[in-house]
Each structure stands twice: as C-alpha cells, then as structure tokens.
KOLLOKOL-968691 format. One record per atom (N, C-alpha, C): x, y, z. Coordinates in steps of 0.2 Angstrom, whole numbers, padded with zeros to 4 digits, always signed. Example, Ala and Ser with C-alpha at 12.3 -4.5 7.8 and 13.67 -1.06 7.14 Angstrom:
// KOLLOKOL-968691
+0066-0028+0039
+0062-0022+0039
+0066-0016+0039
+0064-0011+0035
+0068-0005+0036
+0064+0000+0039
// end
This chain:
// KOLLOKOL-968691
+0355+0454+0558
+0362+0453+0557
+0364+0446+0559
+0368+0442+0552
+0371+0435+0553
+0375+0436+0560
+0376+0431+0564
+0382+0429+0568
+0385+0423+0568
+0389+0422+0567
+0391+0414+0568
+0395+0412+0573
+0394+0406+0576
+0399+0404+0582
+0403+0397+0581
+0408+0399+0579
+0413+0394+0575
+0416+0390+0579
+0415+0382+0580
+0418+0376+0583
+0416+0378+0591
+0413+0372+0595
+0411+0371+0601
+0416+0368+0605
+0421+0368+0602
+0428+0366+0606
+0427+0371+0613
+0428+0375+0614
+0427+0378+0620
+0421+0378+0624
+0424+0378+0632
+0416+0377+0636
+0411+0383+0637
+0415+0388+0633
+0409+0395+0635
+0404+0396+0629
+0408+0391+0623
+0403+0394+0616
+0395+0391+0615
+0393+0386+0619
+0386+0386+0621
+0383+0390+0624
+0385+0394+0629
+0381+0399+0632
+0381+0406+0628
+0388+0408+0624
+0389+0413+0620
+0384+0410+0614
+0383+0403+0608
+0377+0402+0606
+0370+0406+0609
+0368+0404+0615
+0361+0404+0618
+0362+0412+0619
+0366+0416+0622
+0363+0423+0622
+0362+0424+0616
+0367+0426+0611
+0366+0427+0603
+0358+0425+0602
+0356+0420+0603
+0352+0418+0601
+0345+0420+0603
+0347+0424+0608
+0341+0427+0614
+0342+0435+0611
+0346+0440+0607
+0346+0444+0605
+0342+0447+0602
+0338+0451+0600
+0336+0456+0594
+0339+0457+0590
+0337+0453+0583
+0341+0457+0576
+0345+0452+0575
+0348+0449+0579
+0352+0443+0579
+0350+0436+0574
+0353+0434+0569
+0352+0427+0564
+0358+0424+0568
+0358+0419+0571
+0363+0416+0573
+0364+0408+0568
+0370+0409+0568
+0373+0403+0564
+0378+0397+0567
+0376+0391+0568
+0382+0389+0573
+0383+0383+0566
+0391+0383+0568
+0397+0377+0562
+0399+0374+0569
+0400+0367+0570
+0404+0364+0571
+0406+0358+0568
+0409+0358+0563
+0411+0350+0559
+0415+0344+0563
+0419+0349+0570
+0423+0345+0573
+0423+0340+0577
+0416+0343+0579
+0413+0343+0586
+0409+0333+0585
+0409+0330+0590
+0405+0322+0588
+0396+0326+0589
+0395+0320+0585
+0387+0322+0584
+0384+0321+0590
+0385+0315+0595
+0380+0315+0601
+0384+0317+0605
+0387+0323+0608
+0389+0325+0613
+0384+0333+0611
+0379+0332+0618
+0377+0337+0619
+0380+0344+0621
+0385+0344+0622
+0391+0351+0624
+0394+0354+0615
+0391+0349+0611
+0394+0351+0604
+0388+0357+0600
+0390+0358+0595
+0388+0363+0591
+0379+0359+0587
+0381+0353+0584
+0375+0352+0581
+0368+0351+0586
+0370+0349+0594
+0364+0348+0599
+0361+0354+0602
+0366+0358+0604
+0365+0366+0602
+0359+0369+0597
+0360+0368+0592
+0359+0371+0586
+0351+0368+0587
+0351+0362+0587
+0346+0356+0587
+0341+0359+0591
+0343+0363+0598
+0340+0365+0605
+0339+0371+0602
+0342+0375+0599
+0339+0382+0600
+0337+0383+0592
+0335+0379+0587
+0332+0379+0580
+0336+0382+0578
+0342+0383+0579
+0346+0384+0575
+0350+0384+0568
+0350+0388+0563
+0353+0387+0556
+0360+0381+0558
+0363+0376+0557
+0368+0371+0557
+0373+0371+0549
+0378+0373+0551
+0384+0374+0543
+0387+0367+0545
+0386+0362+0541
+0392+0356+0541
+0399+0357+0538
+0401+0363+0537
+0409+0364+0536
+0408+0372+0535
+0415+0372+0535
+0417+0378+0537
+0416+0384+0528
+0417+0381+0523
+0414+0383+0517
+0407+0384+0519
+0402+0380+0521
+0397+0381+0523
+0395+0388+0526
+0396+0387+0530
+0396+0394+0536
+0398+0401+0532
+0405+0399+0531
+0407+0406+0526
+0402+0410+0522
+0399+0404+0516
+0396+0409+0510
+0390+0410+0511
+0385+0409+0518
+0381+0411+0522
+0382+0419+0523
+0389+0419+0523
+0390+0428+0524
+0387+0432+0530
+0392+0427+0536
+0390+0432+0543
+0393+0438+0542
+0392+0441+0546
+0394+0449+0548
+0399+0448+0555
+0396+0444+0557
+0401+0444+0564
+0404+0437+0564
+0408+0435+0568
+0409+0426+0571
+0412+0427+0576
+0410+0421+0581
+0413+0420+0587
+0417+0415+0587
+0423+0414+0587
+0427+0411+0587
+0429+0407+0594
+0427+0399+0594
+0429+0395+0601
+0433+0389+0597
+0436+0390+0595
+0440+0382+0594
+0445+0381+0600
+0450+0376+0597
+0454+0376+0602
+0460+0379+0599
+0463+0382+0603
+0469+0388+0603
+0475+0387+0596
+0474+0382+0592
+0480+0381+0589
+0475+0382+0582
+0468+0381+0581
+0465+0383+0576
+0461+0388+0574
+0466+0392+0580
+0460+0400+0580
+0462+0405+0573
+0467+0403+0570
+0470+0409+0566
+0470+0406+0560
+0466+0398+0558
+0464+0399+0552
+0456+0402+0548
+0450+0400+0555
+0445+0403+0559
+0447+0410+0556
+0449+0414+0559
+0451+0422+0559
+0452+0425+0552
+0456+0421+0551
+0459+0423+0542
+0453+0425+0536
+0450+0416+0540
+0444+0416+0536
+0440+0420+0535
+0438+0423+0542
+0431+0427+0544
+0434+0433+0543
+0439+0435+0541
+0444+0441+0540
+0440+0442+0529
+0444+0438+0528
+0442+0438+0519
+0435+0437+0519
+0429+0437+0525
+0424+0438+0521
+0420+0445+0525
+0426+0449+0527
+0421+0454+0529
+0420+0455+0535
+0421+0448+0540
+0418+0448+0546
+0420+0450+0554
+0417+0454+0556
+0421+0454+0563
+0421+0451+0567
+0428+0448+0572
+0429+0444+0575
+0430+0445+0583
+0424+0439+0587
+0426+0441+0593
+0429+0432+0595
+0435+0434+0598
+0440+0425+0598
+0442+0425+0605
+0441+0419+0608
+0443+0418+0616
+0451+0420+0617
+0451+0418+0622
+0459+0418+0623
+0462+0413+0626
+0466+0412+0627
+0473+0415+0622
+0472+0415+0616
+0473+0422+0610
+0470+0420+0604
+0473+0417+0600
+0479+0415+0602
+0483+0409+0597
+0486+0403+0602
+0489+0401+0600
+0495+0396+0601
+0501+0399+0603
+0503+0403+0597
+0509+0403+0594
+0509+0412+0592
+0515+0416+0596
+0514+0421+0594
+0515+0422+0587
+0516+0422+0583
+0517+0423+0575
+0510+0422+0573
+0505+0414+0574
+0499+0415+0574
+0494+0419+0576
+0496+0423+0582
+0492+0429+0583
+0494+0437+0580
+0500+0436+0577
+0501+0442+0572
+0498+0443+0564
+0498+0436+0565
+0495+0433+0555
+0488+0436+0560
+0484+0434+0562
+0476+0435+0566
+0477+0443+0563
+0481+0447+0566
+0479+0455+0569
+0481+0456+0561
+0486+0456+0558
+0488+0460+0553
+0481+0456+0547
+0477+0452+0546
+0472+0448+0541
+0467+0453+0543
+0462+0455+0551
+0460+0460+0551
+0461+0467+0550
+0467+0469+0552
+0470+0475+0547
+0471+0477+0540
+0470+0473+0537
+0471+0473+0530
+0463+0471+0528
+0460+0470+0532
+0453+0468+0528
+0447+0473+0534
+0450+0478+0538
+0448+0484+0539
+0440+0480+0545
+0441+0473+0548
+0437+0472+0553
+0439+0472+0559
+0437+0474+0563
+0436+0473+0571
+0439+0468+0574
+0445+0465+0577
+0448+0459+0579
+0449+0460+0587
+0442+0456+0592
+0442+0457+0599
+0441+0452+0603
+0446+0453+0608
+0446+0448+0612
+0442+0449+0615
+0439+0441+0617
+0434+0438+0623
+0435+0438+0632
+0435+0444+0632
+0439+0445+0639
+0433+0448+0642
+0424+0445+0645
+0421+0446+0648
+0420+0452+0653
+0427+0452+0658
+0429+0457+0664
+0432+0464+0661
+0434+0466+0655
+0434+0472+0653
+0429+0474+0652
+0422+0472+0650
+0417+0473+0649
+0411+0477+0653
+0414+0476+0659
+0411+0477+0669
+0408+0482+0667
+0403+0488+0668
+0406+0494+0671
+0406+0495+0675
+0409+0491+0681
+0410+0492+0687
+0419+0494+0686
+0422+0490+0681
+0431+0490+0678
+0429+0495+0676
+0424+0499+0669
+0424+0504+0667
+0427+0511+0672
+0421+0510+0677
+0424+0516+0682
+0429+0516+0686
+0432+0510+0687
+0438+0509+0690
+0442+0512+0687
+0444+0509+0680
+0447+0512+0675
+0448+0519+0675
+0442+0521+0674
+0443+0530+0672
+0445+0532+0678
+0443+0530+0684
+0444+0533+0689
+0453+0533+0691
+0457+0527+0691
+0463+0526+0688
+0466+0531+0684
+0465+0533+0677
+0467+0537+0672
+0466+0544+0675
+0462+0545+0679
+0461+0553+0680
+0466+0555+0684
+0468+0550+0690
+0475+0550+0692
+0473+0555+0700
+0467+0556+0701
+0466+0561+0707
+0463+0557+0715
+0462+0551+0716
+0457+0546+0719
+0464+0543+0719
+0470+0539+0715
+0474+0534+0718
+0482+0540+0718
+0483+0542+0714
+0487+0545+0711
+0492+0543+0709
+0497+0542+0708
+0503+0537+0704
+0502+0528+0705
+0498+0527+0700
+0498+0520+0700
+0506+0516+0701
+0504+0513+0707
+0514+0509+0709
+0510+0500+0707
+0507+0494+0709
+0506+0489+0711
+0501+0488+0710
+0499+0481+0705
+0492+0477+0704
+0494+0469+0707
+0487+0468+0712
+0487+0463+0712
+0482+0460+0710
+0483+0454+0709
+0476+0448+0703
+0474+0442+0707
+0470+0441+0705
+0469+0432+0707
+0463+0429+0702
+0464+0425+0699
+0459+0421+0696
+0458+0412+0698
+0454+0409+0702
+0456+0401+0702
+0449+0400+0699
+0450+0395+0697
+0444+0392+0692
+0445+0384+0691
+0438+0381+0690
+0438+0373+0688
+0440+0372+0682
+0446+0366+0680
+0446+0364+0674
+0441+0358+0674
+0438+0357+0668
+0437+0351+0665
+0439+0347+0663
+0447+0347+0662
+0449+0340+0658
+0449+0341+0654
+0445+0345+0648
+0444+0345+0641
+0450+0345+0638
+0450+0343+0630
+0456+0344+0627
+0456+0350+0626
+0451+0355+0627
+0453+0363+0627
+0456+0366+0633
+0456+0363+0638
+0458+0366+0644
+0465+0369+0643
+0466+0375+0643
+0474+0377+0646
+0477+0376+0652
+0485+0374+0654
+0483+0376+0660
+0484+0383+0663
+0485+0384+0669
+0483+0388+0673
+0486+0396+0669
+0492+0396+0666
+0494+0400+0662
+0491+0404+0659
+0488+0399+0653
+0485+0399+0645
+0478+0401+0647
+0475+0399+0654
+0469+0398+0654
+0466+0406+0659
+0470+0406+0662
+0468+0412+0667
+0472+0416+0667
+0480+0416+0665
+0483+0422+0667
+0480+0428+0660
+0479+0425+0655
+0475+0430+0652
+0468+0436+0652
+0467+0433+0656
+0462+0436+0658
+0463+0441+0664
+0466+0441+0668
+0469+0447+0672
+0472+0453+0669
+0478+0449+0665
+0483+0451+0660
+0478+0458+0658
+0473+0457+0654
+0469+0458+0650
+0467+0466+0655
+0464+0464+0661
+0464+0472+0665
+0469+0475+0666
+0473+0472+0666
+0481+0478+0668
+0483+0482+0663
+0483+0477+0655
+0485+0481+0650
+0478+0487+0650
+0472+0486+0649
+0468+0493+0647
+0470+0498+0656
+0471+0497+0659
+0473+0501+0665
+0477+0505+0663
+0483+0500+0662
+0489+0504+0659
+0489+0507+0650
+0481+0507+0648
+0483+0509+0643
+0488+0508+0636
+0487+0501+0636
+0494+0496+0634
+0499+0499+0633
+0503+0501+0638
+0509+0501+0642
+0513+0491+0640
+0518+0496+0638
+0524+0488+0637
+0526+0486+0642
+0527+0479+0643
+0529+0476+0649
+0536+0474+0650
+0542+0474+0652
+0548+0474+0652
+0552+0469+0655
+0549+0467+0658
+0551+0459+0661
+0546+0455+0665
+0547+0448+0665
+0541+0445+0668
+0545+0438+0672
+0543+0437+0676
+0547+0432+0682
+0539+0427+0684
+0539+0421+0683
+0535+0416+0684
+0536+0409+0687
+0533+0408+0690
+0533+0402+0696
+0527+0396+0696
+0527+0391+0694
+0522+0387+0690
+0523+0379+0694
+0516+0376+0695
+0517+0367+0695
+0511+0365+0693
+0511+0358+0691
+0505+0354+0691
+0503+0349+0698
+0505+0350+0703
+0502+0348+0709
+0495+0343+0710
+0490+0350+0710
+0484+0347+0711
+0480+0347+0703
+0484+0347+0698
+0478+0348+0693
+0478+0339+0690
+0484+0333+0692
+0483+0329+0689
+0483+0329+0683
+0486+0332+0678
+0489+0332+0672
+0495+0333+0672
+0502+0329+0671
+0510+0331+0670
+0509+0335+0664
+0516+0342+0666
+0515+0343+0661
+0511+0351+0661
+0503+0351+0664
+0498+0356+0664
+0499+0359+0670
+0502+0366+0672
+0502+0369+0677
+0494+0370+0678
+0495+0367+0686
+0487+0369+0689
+0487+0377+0692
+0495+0377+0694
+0494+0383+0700
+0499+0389+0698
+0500+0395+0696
+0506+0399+0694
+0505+0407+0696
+0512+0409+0698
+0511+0415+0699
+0515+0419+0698
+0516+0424+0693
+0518+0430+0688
+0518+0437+0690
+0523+0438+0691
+0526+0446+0694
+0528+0450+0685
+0525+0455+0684
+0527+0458+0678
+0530+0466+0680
+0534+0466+0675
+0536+0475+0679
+0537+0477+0671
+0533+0482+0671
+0528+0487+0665
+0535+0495+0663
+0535+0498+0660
+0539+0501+0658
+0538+0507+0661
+0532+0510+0663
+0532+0516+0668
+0532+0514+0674
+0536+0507+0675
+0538+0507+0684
+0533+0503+0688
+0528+0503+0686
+0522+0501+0688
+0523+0493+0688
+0521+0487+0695
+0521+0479+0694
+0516+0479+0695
+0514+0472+0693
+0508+0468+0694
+0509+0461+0695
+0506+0458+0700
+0507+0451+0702
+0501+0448+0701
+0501+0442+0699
+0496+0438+0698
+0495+0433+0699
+0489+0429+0703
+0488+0422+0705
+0484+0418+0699
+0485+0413+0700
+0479+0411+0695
+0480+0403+0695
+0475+0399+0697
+0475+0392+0697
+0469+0390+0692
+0468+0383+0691
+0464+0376+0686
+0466+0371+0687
+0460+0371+0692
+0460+0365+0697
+0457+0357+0694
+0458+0353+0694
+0454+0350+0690
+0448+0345+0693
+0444+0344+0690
+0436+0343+0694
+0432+0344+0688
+0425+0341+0692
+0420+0341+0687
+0417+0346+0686
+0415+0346+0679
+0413+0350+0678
+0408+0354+0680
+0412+0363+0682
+0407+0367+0688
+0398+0369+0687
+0396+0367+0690
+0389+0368+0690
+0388+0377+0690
+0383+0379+0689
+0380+0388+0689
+0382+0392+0696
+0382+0387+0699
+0381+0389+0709
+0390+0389+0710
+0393+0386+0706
+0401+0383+0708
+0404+0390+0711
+0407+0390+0717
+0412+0394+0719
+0417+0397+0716
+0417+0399+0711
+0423+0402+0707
+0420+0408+0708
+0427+0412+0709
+0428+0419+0711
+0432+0423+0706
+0431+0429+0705
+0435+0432+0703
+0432+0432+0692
+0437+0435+0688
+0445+0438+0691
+0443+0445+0696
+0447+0445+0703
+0447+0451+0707
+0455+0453+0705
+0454+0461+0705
+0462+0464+0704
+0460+0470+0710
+0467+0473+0712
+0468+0479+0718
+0473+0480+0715
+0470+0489+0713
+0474+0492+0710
+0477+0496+0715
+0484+0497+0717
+0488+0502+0722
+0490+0509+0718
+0489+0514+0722
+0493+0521+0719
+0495+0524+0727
+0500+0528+0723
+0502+0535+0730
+0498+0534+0736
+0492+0536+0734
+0486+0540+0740
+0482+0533+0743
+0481+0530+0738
+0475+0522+0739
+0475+0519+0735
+0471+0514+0738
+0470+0508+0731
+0461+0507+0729
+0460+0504+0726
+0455+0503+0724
+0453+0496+0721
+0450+0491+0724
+0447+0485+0721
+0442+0482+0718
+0444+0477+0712
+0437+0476+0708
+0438+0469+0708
+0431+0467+0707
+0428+0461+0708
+0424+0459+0702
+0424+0456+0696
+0419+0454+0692
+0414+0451+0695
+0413+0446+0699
+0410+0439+0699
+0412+0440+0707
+0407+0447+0711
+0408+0448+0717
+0402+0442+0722
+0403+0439+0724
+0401+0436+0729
+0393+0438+0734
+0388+0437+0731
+0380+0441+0734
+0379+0436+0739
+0380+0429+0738
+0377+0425+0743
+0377+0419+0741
+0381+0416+0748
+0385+0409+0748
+0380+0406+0753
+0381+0398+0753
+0378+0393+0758
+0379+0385+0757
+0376+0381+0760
+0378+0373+0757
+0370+0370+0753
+0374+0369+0747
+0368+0366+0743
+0367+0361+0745
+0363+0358+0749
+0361+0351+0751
+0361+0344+0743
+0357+0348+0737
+0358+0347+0732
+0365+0339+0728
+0368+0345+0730
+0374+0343+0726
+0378+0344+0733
+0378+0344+0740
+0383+0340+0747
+0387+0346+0745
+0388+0353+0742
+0394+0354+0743
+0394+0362+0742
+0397+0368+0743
+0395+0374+0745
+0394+0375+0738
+0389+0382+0739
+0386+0385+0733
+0387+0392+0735
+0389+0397+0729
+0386+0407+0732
+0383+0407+0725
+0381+0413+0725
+0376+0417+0720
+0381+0423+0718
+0383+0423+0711
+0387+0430+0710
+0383+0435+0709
+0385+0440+0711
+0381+0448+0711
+0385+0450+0703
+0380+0458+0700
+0381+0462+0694
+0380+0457+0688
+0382+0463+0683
+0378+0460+0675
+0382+0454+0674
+0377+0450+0671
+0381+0443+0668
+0383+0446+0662
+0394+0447+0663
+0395+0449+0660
+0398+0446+0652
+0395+0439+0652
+0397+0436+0644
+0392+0443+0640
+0383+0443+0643
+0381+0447+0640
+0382+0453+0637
+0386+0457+0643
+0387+0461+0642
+0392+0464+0636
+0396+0458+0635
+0401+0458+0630
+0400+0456+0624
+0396+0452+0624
+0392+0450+0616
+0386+0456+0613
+0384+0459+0619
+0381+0465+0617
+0385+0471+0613
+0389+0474+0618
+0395+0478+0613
+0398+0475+0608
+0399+0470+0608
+0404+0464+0600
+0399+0465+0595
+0391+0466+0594
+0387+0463+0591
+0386+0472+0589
+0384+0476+0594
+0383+0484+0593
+0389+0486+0588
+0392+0486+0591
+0399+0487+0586
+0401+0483+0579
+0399+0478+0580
+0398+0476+0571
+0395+0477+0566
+0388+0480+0571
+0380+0483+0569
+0382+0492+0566
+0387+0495+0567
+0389+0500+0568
+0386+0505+0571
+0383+0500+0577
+0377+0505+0584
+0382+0508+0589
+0387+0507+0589
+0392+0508+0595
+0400+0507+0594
+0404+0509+0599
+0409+0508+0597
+0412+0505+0600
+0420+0502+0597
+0422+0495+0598
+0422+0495+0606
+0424+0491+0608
+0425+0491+0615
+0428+0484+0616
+0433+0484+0624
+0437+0476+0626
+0444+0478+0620
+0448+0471+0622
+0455+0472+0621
+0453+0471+0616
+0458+0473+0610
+0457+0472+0602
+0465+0467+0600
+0467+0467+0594
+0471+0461+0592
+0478+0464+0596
+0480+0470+0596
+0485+0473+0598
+0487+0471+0604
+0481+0472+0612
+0481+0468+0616
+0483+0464+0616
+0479+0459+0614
+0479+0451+0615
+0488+0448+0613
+0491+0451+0609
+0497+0452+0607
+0501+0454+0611
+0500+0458+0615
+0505+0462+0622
+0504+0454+0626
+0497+0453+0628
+0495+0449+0634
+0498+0440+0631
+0499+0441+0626
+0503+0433+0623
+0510+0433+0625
+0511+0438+0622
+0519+0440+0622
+0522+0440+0632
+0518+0442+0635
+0518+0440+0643
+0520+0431+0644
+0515+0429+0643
+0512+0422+0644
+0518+0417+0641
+0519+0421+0634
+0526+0416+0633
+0531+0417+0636
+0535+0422+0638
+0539+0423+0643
+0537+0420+0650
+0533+0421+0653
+0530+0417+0660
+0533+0410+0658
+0532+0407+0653
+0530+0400+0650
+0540+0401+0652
+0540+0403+0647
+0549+0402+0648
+0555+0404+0655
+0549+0408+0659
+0553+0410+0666
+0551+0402+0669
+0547+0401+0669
+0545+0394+0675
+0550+0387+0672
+0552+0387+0665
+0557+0384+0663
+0564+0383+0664
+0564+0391+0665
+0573+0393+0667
+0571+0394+0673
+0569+0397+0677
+0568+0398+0685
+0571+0406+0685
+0573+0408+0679
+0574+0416+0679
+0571+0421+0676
+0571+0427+0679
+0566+0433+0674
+0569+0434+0666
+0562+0435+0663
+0563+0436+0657
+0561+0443+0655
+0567+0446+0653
+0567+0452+0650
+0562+0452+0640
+0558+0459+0642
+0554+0459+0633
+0556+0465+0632
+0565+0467+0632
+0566+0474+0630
+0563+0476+0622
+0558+0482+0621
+0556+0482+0615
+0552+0480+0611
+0547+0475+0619
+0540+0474+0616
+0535+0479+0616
// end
C-alpha cells in the first residue's frame, strides 16, 4: 500500500515518515518541494535517510497513485493538499488545526464527500485505548452518571518554526478533540477565552490561553493550554499531557495520554528529564489511518466533521480573547 507524507513543514511529519516506513505492506512516499534541501528536518534528508521514494512536486507524488497521504504542511496549505489527495482517490490523514480558515476546512470535508474517502484528523490522544475505555465507560453513563464538567491541560514546547501556532491553533485542538468524541459531537453553544503572549516572545502569538466552552446538553469544559517557546524538545523533554478529568453526578474519572513513568535530572543536557508511560500513540494512530485505508479495519479518530466543530470553537476563542466577551455559536 502506497503512502505519502505531504510537505515536512510540520515537526511531527518525520517521525510520522519513520513509522510508515517501519510498517508491513507499507510503500512509503515522501513530497516535499517546499522544504530547503539541506535542512535535515526537511523531507528530501528524510527520504535520503530512510531510502526513500522522493517526489519533486506535488504532480509528481500524485500520479504515483497513493492510496493514503499524510498531510503536514503548514495550516493555510492543507486544503489544496486535501482536494488533491481527494481527486486521486486517496485517504487523508491531516494535522491540526485542519485549515486556516473555516470555509477551507469545509471545501476539505465536502472534496472528501464527494470523492467518497476517509478525511481524519491527526489527533494522536483519540487513539489511546486508555480514552477508548474512558470514553465508553462515560457513554455507559453508570460509573460517572451525568456528565456536568471537563477539565483539560495541554503545555508544550514551541519551536519558533514558521509552522508554530500559538497556544490556541496549537494545543487547544487537541483537547477539543477529546470532549467532542466524549460528547459525541455534541454542539458547542458558547465559548469565553482568555489569551497572552507573555512568555512565548512572539507579539502577536498567544503563548498561554484558557477556554471555557458550554456544550448544548449543559455539560462545560474548561481548558489550559500553553507554547512556550525554547528549544527544540529533546525525546526526555517534560511535556505532559493532553490530561483531561471528566466530572459526572457520582465521579469523575481522569486520562492522561503521555502519563508520567519516570522522571529525574539528566546530567546530560543539566536539565530534568521523565520517561512517558503507554503506547507511543503517533503509532497507534497511523496504524488504524493505514488499517482503515487498507480496508483491514474501521475508521477510527475525529473525522472532517470533527475537525469542523473543533475550528469552529477555536475561531470563536480567537474572537472572544479580542472582544474580552463570550461568543455565542447558536446553530452550530
């Protein structure tokens, strides 16, 4: 099964290359025409590194004729990517936020609709089954009973890269992202955010924000999320999370993707270090995206409709931290 991993603009699309690459049955194919040629973070030293097939344009790539594509560009060029990989067939797994621009994430969903492929977002922590049982166990409704209250946290290292979001674009989707399959995509009805650039060193890029949303069956969710900016995190780097606690009636219940096994100070690099515990869940993700294309299993993670809900949030956030007042989305 072809796979292609479309533009290295983003920092996870090398490791997403290297699993693909490590797969059974896997032809992987990596395009980056964007990317400068000696920067080893880019697609051709990549490709270089793991003997990889190399497409010098995106015509290139196409009439190779993947069957899947991983979309990492940077967010304003994900929906010509998608169209593309749409008109040849191909299913699409795309970072997030999946566009820019809500209108550009609806042109995305409807190009997959219409050309009858799978359009999913790269949302690693849906993938958990540790969220899995969470989840069901939530839906069964007898362990928490009326879901009232979620809370979130996500902080993470930016890089500085031109792909960087801030704290918003970058992290609030990704929590987002557990509430809606929690709730079932349940619509969201208003959302109040609170946002700076303080410690990220970019005007302009919220490093630190925080996002209270109230869901149509009554149910909030509050959300932390910072992108901090620093060097780029090493494998050891202390980034936690995304952790959520979900509140009902009776109890709550909490999940941790990227649970904490065992922390200390790396003498190495002078600065602490932990070891995350459970499956490394890029792979876990790329495994059901790749099963699912293969027609081995079924779809699984947020799909274009998600991703849609969780924009539509994001934009609003964006626009409450501007007025300083909640934004109503009667009708989303």
């Amino acid at each position: 099964m072809k796979v292609a991993v479309l533009s290295f603009a983003h920092e996870r699309a090398a490791t997403y290359a290297r699993l693909l690459h490590g797969m059974p049955g896997v032809e992987l194919i990596i395009a980056d025409p964007d990317g400068a040629p000696g920067d080893p973070a880019r697609g051709r030293a990549v490709a270089a590194e793991l003997d990889a097939p190399y497409a010098e344009g995106w015509d290139e790539v196409f009439a190779l004729s993947p069957e899947a594509v991983v979309v990492t560009s940077e967010a304003d060029r994900r929906r010509d990517l998608v169209e593309r990989a749409a008109r040849a067939g191909a299913h699409v797994l795309v970072e997030q936020p999946m566009a820019a621009e809500e209108a550009d994430a609806r042109a995305m969903v409807r190009a997959c609709e219409d050309a009858g492929v799978r359009l999913t977002l790269a949302s690693p922590a849906c993938f958990s089954p540790a969220f899995t049982a969470v989840r069901e166990g939530i839906a069964a409704g007898e362990a928490l009973g009326t879901l009232t209250t979620m809370h979130g946290s996500y902080n993470t290292p930016a890089t500085g890269g031109a792909q960087d979001g801030g704290a918003l674009g970058a992290n609030a989707a990704v929590l987002l992202d557990l509430v809606d399959a929690v709730l079932g995509g349940e619509p969201a009805q208003q959302v109040y955010a609170q946002a700076n650039s303080v410690l990220g060193g970019r005007p302009g890029v919220e490093s630190a924000a925080l996002v209270s949303v109230r869901y149509a069956g009554g149910a909030v969710a509050s959300i932390d999320c910072s992108r901090i900016l620093t060097a780029a995190p090493s494998a050891g780097s202390p980034v936690g999370g995304p952790a959520m606690t979900f509140i009902g009636e009776k109890a709550s219940v909490e999940f941790n993707a990227r649970p904490r096994l065992l922390g200390g100070f790396d003498a190495a690099t002078g600065g602490e270090r932990w070891e995350a515990g459970g499956a490394d869940l890029d792979a876990v993700m790329l495994g059901a995206f790749v099963a699912a294309a293969a027609g081995r299993g079924q779809a699984a993670g947020p799909d274009g409709a998600a991703g849609l809900r969780t924009l539509r949030i994001i934009g609003a956030a964006y626009e409450s931290v501007h007025t300083g007042q909640p934004v109503d989305l009667a009708g989303s």
